[in-house]
VODOGU-513992 format. One record per residue (C-alpha): z, x negated, y. Coordinates in pm, whole numbers, padded with zeros to 5 digits, always signed. Layout:
ZXY/...
This chain:
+01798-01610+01890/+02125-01440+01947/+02180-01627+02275/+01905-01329+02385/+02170-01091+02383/+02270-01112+02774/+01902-01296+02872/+01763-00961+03022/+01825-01007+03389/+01614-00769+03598/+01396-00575+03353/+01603-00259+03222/+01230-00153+03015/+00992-00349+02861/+00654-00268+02984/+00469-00326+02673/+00689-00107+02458/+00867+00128+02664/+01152+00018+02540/+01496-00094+02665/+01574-00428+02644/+01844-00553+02503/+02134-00632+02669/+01972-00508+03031/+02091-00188+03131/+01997+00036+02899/+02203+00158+02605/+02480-00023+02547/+02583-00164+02202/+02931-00290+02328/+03005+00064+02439/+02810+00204+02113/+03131-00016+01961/+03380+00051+02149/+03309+00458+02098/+03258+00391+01660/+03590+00169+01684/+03788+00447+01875/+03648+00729+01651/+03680+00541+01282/+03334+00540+01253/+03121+00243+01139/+02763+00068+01354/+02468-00087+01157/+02275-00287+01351/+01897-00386+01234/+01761-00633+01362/+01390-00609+01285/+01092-00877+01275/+00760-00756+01215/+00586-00966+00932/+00317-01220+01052/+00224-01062+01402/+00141-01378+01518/-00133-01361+01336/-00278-01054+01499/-00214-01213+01842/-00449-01514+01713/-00722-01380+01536/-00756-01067+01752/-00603-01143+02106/-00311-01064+02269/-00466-00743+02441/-00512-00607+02060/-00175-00761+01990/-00006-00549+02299/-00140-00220+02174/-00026-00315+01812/+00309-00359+01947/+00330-00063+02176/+00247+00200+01814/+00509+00014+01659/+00760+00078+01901/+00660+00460+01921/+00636+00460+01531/+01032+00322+01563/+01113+00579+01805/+01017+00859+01569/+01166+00765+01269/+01496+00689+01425/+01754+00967+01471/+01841+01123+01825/+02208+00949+01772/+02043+00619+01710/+02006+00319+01957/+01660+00129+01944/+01589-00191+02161/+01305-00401+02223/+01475-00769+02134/+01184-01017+02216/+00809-01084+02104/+00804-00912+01780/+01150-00843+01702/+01394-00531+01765/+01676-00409+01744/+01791-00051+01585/+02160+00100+01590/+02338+00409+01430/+02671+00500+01403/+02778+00721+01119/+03080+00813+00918/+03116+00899+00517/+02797+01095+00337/+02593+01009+00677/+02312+00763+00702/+02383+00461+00666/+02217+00091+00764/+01995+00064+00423/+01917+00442+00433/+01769+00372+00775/+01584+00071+00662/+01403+00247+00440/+01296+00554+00691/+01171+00285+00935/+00974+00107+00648/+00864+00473+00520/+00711+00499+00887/+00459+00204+00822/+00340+00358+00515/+00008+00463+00705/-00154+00153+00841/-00237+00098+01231/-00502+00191+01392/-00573+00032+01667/-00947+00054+01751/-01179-00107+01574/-00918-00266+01383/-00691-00084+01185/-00345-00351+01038/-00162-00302+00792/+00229-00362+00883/+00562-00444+00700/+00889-00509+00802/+01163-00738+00735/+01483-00645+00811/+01857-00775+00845/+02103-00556+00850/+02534-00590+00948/+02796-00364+00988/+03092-00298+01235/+03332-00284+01174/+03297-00495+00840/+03102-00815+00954/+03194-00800+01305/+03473-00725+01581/+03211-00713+01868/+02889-00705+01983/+02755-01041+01995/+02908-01160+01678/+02737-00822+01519/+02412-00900+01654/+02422-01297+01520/+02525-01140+01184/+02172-00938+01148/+01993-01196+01263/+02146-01380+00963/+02107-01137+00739/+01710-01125+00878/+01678-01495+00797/+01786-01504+00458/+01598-01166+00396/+01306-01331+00511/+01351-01639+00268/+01296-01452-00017/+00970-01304+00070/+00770-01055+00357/+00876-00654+00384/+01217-00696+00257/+01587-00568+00344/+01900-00760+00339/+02236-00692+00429/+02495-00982+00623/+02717-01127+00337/+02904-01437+00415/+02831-01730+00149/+02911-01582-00190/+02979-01833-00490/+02751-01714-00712/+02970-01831-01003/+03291-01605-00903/+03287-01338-01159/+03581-01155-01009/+03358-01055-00648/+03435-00726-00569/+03003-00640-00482/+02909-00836-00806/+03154-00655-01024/+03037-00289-00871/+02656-00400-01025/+02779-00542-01351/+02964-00205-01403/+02670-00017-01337/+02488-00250-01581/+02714-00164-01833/+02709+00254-01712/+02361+00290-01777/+02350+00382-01399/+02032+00151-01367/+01703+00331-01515/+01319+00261-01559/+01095+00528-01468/+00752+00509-01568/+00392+00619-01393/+00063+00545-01562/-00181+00335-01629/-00547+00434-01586/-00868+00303-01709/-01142+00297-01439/-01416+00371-01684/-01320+00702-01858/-00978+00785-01729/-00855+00639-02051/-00420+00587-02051/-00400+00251-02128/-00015+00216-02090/+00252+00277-01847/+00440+00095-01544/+00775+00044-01542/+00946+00085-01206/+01344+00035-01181/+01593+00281-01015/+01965+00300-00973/+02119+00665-01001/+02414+00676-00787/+02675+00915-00629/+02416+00868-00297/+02097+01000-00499/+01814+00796-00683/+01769+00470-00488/+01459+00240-00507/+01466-00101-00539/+01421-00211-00190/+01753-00024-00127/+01982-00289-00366/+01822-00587-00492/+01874-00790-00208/+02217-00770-00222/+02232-00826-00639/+01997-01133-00548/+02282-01271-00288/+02556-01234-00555/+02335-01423-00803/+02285-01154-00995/+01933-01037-00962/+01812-01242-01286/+02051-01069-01516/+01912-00707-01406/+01581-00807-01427/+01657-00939-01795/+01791-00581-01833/+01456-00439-01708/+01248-00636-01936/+01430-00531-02233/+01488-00192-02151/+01131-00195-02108/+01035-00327-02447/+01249-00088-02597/+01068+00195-02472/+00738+00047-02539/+00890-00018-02909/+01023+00347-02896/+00664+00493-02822/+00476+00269-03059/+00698+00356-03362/+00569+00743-03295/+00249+00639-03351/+00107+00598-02977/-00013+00223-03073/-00270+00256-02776/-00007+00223-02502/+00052-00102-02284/+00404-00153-02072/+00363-00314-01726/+00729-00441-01627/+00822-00657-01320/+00914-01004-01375/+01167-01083-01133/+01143-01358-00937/+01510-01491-01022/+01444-01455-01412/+01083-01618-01382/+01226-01940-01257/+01444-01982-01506/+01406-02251-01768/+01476-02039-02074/+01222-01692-01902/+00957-01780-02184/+01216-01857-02493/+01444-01483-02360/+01093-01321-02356/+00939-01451-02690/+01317-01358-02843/+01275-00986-02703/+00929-00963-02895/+01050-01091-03211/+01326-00860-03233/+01176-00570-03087/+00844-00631-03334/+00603-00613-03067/+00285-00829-02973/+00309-00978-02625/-00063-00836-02555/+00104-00502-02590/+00262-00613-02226/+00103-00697-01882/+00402-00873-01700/+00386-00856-01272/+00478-01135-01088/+00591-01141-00711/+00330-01265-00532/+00579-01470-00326/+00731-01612-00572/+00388-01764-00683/+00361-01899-00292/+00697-02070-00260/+00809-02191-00625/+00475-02264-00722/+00617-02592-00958/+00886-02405-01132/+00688-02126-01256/+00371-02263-01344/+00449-02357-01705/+00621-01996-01831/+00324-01824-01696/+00121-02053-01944/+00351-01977-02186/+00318-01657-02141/-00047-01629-02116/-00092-01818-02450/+00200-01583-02597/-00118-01324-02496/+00010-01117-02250/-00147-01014-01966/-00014-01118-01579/-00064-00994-01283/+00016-01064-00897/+00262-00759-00810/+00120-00625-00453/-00145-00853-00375/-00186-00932+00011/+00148-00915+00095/+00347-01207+00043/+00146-01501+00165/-00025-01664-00098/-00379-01800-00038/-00690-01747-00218/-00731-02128-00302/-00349-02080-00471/-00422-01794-00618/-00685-01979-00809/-00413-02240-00969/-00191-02014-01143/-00409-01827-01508/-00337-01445-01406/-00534-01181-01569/-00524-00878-01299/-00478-00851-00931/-00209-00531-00823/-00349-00361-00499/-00092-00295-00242/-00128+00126-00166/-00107+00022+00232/-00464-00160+00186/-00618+00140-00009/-00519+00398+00214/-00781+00546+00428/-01088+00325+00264/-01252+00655+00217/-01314+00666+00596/-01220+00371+00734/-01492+00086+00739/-01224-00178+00795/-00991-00043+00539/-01313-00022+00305/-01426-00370+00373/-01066-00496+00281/-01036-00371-00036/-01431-00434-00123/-01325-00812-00048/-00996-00775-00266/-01219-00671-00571/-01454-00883-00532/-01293-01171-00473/-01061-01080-00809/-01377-01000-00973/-01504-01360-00863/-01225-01567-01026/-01282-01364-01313/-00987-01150-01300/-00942-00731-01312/-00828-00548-01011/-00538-00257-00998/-00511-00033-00743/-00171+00091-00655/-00095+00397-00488/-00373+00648-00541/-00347+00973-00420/-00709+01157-00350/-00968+01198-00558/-01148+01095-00227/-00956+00712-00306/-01080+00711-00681/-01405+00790-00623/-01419+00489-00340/-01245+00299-00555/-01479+00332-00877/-01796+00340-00666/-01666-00062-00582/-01573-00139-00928/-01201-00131-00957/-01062-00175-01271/-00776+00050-01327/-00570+00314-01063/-00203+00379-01067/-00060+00666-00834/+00046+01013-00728/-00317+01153-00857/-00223+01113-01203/+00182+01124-01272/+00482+01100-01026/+00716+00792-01181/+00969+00981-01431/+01200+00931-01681/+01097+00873-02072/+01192+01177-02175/+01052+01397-01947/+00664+01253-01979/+00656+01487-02259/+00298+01531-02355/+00151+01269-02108/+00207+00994-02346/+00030+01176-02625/-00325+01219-02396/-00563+00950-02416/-00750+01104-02084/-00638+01171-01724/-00835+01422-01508/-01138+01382-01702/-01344+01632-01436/-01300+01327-01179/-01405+01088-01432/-01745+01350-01549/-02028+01179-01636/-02250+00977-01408/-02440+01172-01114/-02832+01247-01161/-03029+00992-01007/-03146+01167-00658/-02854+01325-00445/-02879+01461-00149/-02587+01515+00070/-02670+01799+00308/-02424+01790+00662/-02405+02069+00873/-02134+02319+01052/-02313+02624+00995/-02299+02782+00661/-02647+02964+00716/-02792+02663+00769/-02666+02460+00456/-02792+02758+00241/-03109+02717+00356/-03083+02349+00290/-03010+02401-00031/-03258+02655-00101/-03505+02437-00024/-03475+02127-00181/-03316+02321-00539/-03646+02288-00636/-03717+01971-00600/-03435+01921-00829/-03199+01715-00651/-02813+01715-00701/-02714+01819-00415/-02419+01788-00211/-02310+02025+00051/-02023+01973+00361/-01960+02177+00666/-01734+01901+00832/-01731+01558+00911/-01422+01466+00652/-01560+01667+00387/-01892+01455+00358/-01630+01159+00399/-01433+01271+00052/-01756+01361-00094/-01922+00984-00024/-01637+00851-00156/-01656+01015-00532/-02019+01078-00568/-02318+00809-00492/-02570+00971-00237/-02896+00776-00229/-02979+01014+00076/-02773+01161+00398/-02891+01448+00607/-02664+01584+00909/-02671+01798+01169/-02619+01608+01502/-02403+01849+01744/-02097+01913+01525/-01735+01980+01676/-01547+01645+01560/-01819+01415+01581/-02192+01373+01644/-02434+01349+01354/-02552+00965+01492/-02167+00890+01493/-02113+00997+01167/-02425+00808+01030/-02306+00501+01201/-01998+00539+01011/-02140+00584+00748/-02406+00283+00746/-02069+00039+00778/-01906+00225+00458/-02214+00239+00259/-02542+00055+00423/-02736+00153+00104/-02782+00513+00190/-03055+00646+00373/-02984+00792+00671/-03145+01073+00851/-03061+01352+01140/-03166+01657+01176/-03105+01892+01499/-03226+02145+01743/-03117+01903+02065/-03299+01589+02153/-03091+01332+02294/-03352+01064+02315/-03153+00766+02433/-02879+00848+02188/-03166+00843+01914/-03347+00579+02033/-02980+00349+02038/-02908+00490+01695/-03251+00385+01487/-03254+00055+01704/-02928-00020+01548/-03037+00066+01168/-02784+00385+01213/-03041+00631+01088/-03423+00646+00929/-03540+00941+01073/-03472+01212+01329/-03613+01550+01221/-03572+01867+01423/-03508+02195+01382/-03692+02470+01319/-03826+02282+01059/-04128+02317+00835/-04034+02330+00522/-04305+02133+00346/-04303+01863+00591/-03876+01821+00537/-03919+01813+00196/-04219+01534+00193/-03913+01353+00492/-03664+01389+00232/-03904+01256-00086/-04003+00964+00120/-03609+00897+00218/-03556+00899-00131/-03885+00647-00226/-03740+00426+00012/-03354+00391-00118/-03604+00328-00445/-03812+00078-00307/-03538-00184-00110/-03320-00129-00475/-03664-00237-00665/-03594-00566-00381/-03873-00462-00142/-03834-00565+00153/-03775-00282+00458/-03762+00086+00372/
């Protein structure tokens, strides 16, 4: 691939991307050198592949796959810096550059604001893809003298990053022997070992039932003279200096201590979640070190639920088959860390005796409004539910998300909603409540709701005037994303909007609506008759009704009784409404 470097002949922008090309008359990364070696300042260069876009381009077509590539490229543009270089390399790779000097941003600090961009899912109509990125990273003046020696080295670093797993970071390091104790990089994280620099934070642990705290997760971080880093900004290169088992021995034990720590104050109720690093899992002796640390410590293993990388179940199947029985007849609990992102099949998935599945927060991000998003994560938990295992989602935020996410029978919910991740000793009284946000876990809704849609407040208190006594729970919204949220945390048997609204038509919404939740029943009400609009939308199931305004009152209320003997009837199995 680095042969590409001076392949750009005629082309100075790609078409699809608006980008420059590489190499073809548009910023140059020689002269980006020459400047940073003149000046004493260093270049990163990453080179960027996004993870399995071929796969978009075959299940969805290459028209689908063109637009996909043309928001990455803007979604690129933004998050790099004005000073910063950005080229188009080939198919679905790129290239991003930035010089910078002591205290500036640096390569991995980069990495992570590009990654940070693809938080939010595309959308790219009607699909909407989820997208990670791998990403090599070297350095001028430190791996390289020039240009096209720099770019080979990130493409380097990008295949070995890529060996280890999907949406990863890795930095060029020539071969290291692993066994060299004296290595300059490998000494730096043994010291900080042996500092205390490295630290678990921990985020809980919610029941999907009650809100219950069942435990915590334990999430590593390194505290630094550059701030709090995250994982993704180190462990690759401890894992290329072959020392990426011994820290996560360190997490595991630092983690039972803490669990030990709590228990011995009496809060006996609390499970630990801790990541089982891949390096450390496929180690002979994992299951002997483990069983050791819950001996000494005086712990049960069921008092911990241990996460395993989902790629390391796809690629080292053989070697870590037997500790994971061993650890399930020990009795603790595992789970697939991140589910959906690192390859493995549903048919593997099967082989291996996991408990739980973890729920990536990219997949559960939007499901409130987002049929495709929505029909994703249904799938996820039912298809954990199927081979008998419990689902976690990861990453919630809204109440709008836990709602969805009860409504389809998720298990238990880690996220923002509840706690930020923080240190043991600042969780204070969190670790002494057995119940999180117990008003969005109240008790189940009366039987009949009614959600009422319309932009005009008049008009909803009217609404609700009316059908008060009829004693339904009712639901009111004056916007479009408002009845969205609401859907999401409350079951509504029956839907009645407006149809002229200023963000989207009442048949539009319904529509919508009938993909996220093709229970409901469905009906419009409005003082303008589009007929082939309503005619379209009942033809397609959309809707039940359309009633207009001014109404009768007696004859909305017998509409809205029969809407409601209907949802009854087809959930009794009766066939039509």
């Amino acid at each position: 691939m680095s042969q590409r470097y001076d392949e750009f002949g005629d082309t100075a922008v790609d078409p699809t991307t608006g980008l420059h090309r590489l190499g073809a008359n548009g910023p140059s990364l020689a002269t980006a050198i020459a400047v940073a070696g003149a000046t004493k300042r260093r270049v990163a260069l990453l080179h960027i592949d996004v993870d399995m876009f071929r796969s978009i381009n075959t299940n969805m077509g290459t028209t689908i796959g063109d637009q996909a590539l043309a928001a990455i490229a803007q979604r690129l543009r933004r998050a790099v810096p004005r000073e910063g270089w950005i080229w188009r390399l080939g198919s679905d790779e790129f290239v991003v550059g930035i010089g910078y000097g002591p205290g500036e941003l640096d390569g991995a600090g980069l990495a992570e604001r590009l990654r940070d961009a693809f938080e939010t899912p595309l959308s790219i109509p009607p699909y909407t893809l989820p997208v990670t990125l791998s990403i090599g990273i070297a350095v001028f003046p430190d791996h390289a003298s020039n240009a096209a020696v720099l770019l080979s080295k990130a493409e380097e670093a990008l295949r070995r990053v890529k060996q280890d797993g999907l949406n990863n970071v890795g930095l060029y390091s020539a071969q290291v022997d692993k066994a060299a104790p004296n290595d300059g990089l490998a000494q730096r994280f043994l010291d900080a070992i042996e500092r205390n620099e490295f630290r678990l934070y921990y985020q809980p642990l919610v029941a999907a039932h009650d809100g219950g705290l069942t435990g915590f997760a334990a999430l590593l971080r390194w505290q630094t003279d550059r701030g709090l880093l995250r994982p993704s900004q180190f462990l690759e290169p401890i894992n290329r200096v072959g020392l990426a088992a011994r820290l996560g021995a360190w997490v595991v034990e630092a983690a039972v201590a803490q669990l030990a720590q709590w228990r011995a104050q009496g809060l006996d109720y609390l499970t630990m979640s801790v990541h089982l690093a891949g390096p450390l899992l496929v180690q002979r002796d994992c299951l002997d070190r483990i069983g050791a640390l819950m001996h000494r410590y005086d712990l049960p293993a069921s008092a911990f639920e241990f996460e395993i990388p989902e790629s390391v179940l796809a690629t080292d199947a053989h070697r870590v088959h037997d500790t994971l029985i061993g650890l399930r007849a020990m009795g603790a609990t595992l789970t697939v860390q991140d589910f959906g992102l690192g390859g493995l099949s549903f048919a593997a998935l099967a082989q291996f005796p996991l408990d739980r599945l973890k729920v990536d927060r990219s997949f559960i991000r939007n499901v409130a409004s987002d049929p495709r998003s929505a029909a994703i994560v249904r799938g996820i938990i039912a298809m954990g539910h199927q081979l008998g295992m419990k689902v976690i989602a990861k990453g919630v935020e809204s109440e709008a998300e836990l709602g969805f996410l009860r409504r389809n029978h998720c298990d238990f919910f880690q996220g923002y909603l509840f706690s930020p991740s923080q240190p043991a000793d600042q969780l204070g009284d969190l670790v002494k409540r057995r119940f999180l946000l117990p008003s969005a876990f109240a008790a189940t809704r009366p039987e009949r709701t009614l959600l009422l849609l319309d932009d005009e407040e008049n008009v909803l208190r009217s609404l609700v005037r009316l059908f008060r006594r009829d004693g339904y729970h009712i639901l009111t919204a004056n916007s479009v994303r408002e009845a969205f949220d609401l859907l999401a945390s409350n079951t509504a048997q029956v839907i009645l909007s407006d149809q002229r609204m200023a963000d989207m038509s009442g048949t539009e919404f319904l529509t919508r609506v009938r993909d996220l939740y093709p229970d409901t029943i469905r009906l419009v009400l409005s003082g303008y008759t589009d007929l082939a609009t309503i005619t379209d939308a009942i033809n397609r199931g959309a809707i039940y009704r359309f009633l207009t305004k001014p109404w009768n009152d007696e004859e909305l209320r017998e509409h809205i009784l029969d809407a409601f003997r209907a949802y009854e009837r087809r959930s009794s199995g009766e066939s039509g409404y």
